[in-house]
SEFI-305325 format. One record per residue (C-alpha): x, y, z. Coordinates in pm, whole numbers, plus 32768, in hexadecimal, padded with zeros to 4 digits. Example, Ala and Ser with C-alpha at 12.3 -4.5 7.8 and 13.67 -1.06 7.14 Angstrom:
<rs>
84CE / 7E3E / 830C
8557 / 7F96 / 82CA
</rs>
This chain:
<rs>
8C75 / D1FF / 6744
8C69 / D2AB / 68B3
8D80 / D202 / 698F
8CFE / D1D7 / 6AD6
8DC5 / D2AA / 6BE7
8E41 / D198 / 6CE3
8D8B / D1D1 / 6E53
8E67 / D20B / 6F9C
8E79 / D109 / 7060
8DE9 / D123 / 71C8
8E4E / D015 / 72ED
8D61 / CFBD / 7402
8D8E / CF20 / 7526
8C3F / CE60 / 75D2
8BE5 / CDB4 / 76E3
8AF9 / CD85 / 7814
8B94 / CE4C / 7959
8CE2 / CDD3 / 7A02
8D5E / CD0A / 78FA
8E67 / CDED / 78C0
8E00 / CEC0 / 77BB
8EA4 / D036 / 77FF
9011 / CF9A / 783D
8FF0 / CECC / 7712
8F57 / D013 / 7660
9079 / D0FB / 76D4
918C / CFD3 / 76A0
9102 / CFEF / 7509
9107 / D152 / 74FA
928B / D177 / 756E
9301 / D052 / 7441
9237 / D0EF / 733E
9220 / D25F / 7379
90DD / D287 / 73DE
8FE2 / D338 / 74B9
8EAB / D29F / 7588
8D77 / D2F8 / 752C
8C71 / D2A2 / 7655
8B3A / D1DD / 7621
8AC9 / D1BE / 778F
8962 / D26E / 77EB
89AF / D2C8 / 7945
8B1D / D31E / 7927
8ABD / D457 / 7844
8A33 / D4EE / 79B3
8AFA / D60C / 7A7C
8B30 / D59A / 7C15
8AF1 / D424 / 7BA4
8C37 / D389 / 7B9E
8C76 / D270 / 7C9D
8AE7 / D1D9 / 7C29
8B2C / D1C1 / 7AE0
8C91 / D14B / 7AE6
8D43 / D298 / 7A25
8EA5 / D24D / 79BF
8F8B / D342 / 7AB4
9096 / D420 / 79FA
9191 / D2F8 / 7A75
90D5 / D221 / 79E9
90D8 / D2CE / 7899
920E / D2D0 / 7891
9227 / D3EA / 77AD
9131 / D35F / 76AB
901A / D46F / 7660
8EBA / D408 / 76B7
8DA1 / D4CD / 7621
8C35 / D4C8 / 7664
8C81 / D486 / 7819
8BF7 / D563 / 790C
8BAF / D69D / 7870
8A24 / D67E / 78AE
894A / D701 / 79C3
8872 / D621 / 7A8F
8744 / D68D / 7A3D
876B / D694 / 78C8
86A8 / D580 / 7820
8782 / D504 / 76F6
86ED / D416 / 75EC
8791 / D327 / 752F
8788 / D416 / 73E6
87FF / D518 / 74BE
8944 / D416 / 74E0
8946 / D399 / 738A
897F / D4F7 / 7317
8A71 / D578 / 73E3
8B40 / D42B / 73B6
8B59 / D46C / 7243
8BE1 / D599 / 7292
8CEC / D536 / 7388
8D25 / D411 / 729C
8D8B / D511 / 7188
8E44 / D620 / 7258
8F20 / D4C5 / 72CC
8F5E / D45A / 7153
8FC9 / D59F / 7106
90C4 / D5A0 / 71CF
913D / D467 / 7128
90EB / D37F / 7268
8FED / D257 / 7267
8EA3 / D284 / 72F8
8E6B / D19E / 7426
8D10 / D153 / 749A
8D0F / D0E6 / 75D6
8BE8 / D06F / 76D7
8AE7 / CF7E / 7734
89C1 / D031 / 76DE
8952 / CF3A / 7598
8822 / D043 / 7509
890F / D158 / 7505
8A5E / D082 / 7447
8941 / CFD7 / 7374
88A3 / D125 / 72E7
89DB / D1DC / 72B2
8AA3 / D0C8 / 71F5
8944 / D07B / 70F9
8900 / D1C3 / 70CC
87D3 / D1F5 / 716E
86D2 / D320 / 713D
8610 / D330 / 7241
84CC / D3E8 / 723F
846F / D466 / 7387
82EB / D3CB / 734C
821F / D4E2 / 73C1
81A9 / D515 / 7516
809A / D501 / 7617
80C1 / D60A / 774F
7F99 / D560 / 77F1
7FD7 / D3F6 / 77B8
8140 / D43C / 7813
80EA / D4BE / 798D
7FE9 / D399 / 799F
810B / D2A1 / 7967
81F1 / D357 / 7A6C
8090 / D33E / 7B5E
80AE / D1F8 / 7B3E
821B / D1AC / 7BA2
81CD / D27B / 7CBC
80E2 / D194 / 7D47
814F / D047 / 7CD4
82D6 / D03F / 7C9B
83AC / D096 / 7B89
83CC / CF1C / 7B58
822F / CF01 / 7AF2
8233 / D002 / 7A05
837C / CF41 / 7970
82B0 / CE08 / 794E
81B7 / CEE7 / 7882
82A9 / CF20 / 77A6
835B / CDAF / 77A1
81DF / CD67 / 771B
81FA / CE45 / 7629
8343 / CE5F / 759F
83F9 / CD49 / 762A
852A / CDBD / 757F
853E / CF23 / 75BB
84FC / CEAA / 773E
863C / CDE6 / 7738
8734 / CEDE / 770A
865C / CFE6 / 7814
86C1 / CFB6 / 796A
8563 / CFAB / 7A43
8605 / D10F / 7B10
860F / D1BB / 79B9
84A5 / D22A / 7A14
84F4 / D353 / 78C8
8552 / D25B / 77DF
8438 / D18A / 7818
833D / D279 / 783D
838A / D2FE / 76D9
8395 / D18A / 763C
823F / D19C / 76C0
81DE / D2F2 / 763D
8268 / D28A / 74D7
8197 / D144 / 74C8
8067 / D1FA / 7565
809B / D320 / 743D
810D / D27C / 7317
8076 / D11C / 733D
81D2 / D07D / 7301
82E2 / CFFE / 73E9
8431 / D09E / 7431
84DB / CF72 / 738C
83D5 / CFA6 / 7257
8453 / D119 / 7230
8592 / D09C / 722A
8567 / CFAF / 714C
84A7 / D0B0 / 7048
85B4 / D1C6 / 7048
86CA / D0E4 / 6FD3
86A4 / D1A4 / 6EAB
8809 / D1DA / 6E20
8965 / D0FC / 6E9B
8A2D / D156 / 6F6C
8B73 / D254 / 6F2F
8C2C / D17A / 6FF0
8D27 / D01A / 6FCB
8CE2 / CFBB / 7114
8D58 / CE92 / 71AA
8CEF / CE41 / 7334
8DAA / CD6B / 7419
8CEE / CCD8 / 754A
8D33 / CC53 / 76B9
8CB9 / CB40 / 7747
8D12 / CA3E / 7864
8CC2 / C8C9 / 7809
8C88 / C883 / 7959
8B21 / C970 / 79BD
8BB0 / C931 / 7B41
8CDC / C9D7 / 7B09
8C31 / CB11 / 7A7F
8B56 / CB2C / 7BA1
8C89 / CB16 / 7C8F
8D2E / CC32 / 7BFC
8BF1 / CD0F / 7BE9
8BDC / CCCD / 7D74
8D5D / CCFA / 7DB4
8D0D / CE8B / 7CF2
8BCF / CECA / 7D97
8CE0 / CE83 / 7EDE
8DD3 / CF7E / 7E5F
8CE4 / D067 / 7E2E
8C5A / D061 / 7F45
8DA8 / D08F / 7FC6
8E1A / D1C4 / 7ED2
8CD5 / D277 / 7F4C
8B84 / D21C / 7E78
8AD1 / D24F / 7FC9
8B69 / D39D / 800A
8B01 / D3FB / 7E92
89A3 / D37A / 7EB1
8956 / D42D / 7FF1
89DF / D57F / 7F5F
88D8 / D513 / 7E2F
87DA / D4B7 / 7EEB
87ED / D5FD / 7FAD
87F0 / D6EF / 7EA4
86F6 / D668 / 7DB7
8653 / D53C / 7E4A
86E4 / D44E / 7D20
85EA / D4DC / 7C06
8612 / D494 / 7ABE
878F / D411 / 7A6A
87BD / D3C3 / 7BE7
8718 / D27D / 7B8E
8879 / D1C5 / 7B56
88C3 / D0A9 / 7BF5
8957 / D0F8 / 7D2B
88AA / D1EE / 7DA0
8735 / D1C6 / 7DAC
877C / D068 / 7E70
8821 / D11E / 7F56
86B0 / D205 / 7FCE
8654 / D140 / 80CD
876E / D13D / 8182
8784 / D2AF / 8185
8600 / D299 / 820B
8657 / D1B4 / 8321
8586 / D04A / 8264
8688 / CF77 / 820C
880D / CF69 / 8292
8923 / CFAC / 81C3
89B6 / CE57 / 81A6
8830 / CDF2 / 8113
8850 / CF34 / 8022
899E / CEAD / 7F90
8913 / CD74 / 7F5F
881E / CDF2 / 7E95
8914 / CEDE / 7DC4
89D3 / CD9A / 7D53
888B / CCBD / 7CFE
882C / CDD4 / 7C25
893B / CE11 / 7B89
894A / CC9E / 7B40
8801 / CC78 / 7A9B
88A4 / CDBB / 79FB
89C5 / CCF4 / 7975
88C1 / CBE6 / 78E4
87DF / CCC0 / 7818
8912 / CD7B / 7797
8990 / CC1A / 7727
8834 / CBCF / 769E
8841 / CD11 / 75D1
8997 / CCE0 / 7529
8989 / CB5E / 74D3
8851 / CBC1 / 73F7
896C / CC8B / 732E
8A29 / CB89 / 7230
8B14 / CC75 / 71D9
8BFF / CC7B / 7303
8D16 / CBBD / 733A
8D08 / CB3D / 74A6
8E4C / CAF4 / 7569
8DE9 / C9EA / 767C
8EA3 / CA3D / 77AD
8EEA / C94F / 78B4
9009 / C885 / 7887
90AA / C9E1 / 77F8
90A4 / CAF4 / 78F9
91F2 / CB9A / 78CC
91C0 / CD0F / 7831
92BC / CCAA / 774D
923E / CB67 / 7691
90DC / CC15 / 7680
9180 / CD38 / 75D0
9224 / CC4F / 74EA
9113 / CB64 / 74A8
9057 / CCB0 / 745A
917F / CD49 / 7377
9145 / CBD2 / 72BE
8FF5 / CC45 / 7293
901F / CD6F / 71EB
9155 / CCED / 7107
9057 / CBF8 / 70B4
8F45 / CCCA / 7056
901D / CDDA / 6FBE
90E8 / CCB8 / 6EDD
9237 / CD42 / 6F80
</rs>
């Protein structure tokens, strides 16, 4: 009789943004041995750090992080594209004898890495393609999301509306193969996955106190320079293609003299709210993680050890 070979074990840490993911990340990495793995869709962009909230070589604090700014701007990258380059970080980390750690709040790209996910890229459609980008031209990024909302409600949650790529190619796939992102996904769960995975998530029982600390980091970033880094953007490449985080394409009509700054910041933190919310929406649909309710614990040190409970907990230790 074959004995089964016993899979690694791979940690994740999930969440929607500012709940405290990347200290809680690193804080794992140092007790176990292990390395972060990043699963964050704009973080993977060179010249992109203070937008997408980057972890600073202090912040680190010595803990390797693979799969962070070491992509140019005008790269599209899909999420098979990530899904494959994770399993290779993933094994280059277990071979040094550390423990994978997949960090980020990007659900699609955590969700088709841990199940094993084949994606197949679903053809393609030049023409209908530059007909869908005609169209956010002229109406908004935001109508040509609610196309896709229609469509593939799911897909749509985890696509930020600014993601005008990522959207246009959910599009494409339904207009080519006659089936939804999500229904792709769905078919090319062929095999399980090489991984025991278990994934930990963050979230604030209080929806208030979420929002307050999303508005407090739009405010530091502000302060550390986002609007330094988005004119510098906007300057060089007029925010095409991965210029679309959060952060920066709010910030246009400032730059063009129609709105003030004060009413561009604004609008940063209400989108990175509704952000937050479809992020949440995305990872309570997954019954697998364990959620740690923050709130009445927001000391770096009991949410390490409720976490550390967790794992001793799932691992039987």
């Amino acid at each position: 009789m074959e004995i089964k070979k016993a899979k690694p074990f791979v940690l994740a840490v999930a969440g929607p943004t500012a709940s405290g993911k990347t200290g809680l990340g690193i804080a794992l990495a140092k007790e176990y041995g292990g390395e972060v793995v990043s699963a964050d869709s704009m973080q993977i962009y060179k010249g992109m750090d203070i937008a997408s909230a980057k972890p600073t070589t202090e912040e680190m604090d010595g803990v390797p992080h693979h799969l962070i700014d070491f992509l140019d701007r005008d790269v599209t990258f899909s999420v098979a594209d990530y899904v494959k380059l994770a399993k290779e970080k993933i094994d280059e980390v277990l071979s040094r004898g550390k423990l994978p750690i997949i960090v980020g709040g990007t659900g699609l790209y955590i969700d088709s890495l841990l199940n094993n996910v084949c994606f197949s890229e679903g053809g393609s459609d030049e023409a209908y393609r530059e007909e869908l980008y005609a169209y956010a031209r002229e109406y908004g990024n935001e109508a040509l999301h609610e196309r896709l909302a229609m469509a593939d409600p799911e897909a749509s949650e985890n696509i930020h509306p600014n993601n005008l790529v990522r959207v246009v190619r959910a599009l494409e796939v339904l207009h080519v193969t006659g089936k939804t992102f999500t229904k792709l996904k769905a078919e090319s769960l062929l095999e399980e996955s090489p991984y025991d995975s278990l994934i930990i998530g963050l979230d604030y029982d209080d929806r208030q106190t979420l929002y307050e600390r999303i508005n407090l980091r739009v405010d530091e970033m502000v302060k550390n320079g986002l609007v330094e880094e988005a004119r510098n953007l906007w300057q060089e490449s007029g925010m095409r293609t991965s210029a679309n985080a959060i952060g920066f394409k709010e910030l246009i009509p400032y730059f063009e003299g129609d709105m003030t700054l004060e009413e561009c910041i604004d609008k940063i933190k209400q989108e990175t709210r509704r952000y937050a919310k479809r992020q949440l929406t995305w990872f309570r649909k997954n019954k697998r993680i364990k959620w740690i309710i923050l709130g009445e614990i927001d000391k770096k040190t009991e949410i390490l050890e409720k976490s550390k409970k967790c794992i001793a907990n799932y691992r039987n230790i």
